[in-house]
N, C-alpha and C positions, 0 to 999 in steps of 0.2 A: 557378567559371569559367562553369559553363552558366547563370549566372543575370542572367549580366552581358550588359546591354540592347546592344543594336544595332537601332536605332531604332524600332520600338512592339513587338519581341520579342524574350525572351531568346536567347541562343546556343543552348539548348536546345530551344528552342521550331523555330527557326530549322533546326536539325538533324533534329526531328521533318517539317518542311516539304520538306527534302534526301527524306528518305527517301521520304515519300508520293507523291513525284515519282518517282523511281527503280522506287515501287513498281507506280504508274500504266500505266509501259510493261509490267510482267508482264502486265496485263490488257491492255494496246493489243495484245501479241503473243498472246495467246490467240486475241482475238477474229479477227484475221490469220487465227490458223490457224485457226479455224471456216468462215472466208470461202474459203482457199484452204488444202487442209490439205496434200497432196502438194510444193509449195512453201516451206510452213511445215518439212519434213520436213527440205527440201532445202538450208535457211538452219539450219538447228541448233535450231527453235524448240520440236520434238515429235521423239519417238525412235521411234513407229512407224509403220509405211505402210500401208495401205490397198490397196497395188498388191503388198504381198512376201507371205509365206508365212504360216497361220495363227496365228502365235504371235506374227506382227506384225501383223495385222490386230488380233487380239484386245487386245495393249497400245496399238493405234488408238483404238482402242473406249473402253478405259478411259480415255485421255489425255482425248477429245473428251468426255467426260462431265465429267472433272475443268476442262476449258475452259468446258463451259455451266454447273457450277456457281460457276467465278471470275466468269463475267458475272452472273450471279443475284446473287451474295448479296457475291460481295469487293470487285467497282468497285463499285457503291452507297456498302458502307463506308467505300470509300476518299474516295467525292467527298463524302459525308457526313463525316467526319472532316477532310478540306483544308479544308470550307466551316467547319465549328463552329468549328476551330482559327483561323481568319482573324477569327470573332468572336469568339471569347473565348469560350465554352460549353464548355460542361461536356459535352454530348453531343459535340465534337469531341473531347475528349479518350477519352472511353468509345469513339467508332468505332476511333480511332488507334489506342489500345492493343489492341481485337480485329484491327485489318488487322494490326498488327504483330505479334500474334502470330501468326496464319494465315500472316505472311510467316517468324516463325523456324521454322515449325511444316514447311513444305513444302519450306523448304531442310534441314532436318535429314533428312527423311523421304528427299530426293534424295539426299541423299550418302549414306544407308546403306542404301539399295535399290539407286541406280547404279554407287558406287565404282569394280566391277567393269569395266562395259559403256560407259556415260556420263558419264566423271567430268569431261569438260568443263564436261557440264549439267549437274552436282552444283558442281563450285565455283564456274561461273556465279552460279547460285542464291542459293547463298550470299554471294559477293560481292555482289553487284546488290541483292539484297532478305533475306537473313536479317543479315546484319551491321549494315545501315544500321537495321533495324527494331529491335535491338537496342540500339545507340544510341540512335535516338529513340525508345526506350519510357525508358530512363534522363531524358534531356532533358526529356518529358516529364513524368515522376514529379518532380523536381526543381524543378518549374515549375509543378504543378498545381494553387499555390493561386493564380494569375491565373485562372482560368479562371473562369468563373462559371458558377449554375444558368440 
């Protein structure tokens, strides 16, 4: 079934394209919170403040570093991988499969750090971006011999 074309890609391929989408906004909302981070707080997009007590400032600290590293090195991948994947390259499939695993990798990591405290932004996570990544790493495995060097 994920092989089966709808018009110049597979269902899989197609599904790989869902997710890189979905996964995009992780980094649109990071970069938010960089930009305004006590309002990012305030929408649900970061779990500590800057303005509360040192054990929230200090998971401040750690989030905003986990936010300038999604902009460094995970959006690149991701528009590096939407763009291969639209041609048919073999390096779009190589970025896919690294964003998609950084994406099952940070919702697994949310849910069994946050459970506790955050489990909105633990199944969030997972919903949004570790699931869909999960499928299209399948989608694309399945599909991988269209791609070319």
């Amino acid at each position: 079934m994920l092989k089966l074309r709808i018009k110049n890609y597979p269902i899989g391929i197609w599904i790989a394209f869902l997710a890189l989408i979905s996964i995009a906004g992780a980094w649109i909302m990071q970069a938010y919170s960089l930009y305004d981070w006590e309002t990012a707080v305030k929408l649900g997009l970061q779990n500590g403040s800057f303005e509360g007590d040192h054990l929230s400032q200090a998971m401040a600290s750690k989030e905003k570093g986990e936010a300038i590293a999604d902009l460094i090195w995970a959006l690149p991948l991701t528009i590096i991988a939407f763009i291969g994947l639209t041609k048919k390259k073999l390096i779009g499939f190589i970025a896919a499969m690294m964003t998609f695993a950084i994406c099952i990798y940070f919702s697994l990591f949310y849910l069994f750090q946050l459970y506790d405290t955050f489990i909105e932004t633990a199944i969030g996570a997972l919903i949004l971006w570790g699931i869909p990544s999960f499928f299209g790493m399948i989608g694309l495995w399945v599909n991988r011999e269209i791609l070319k060097n």
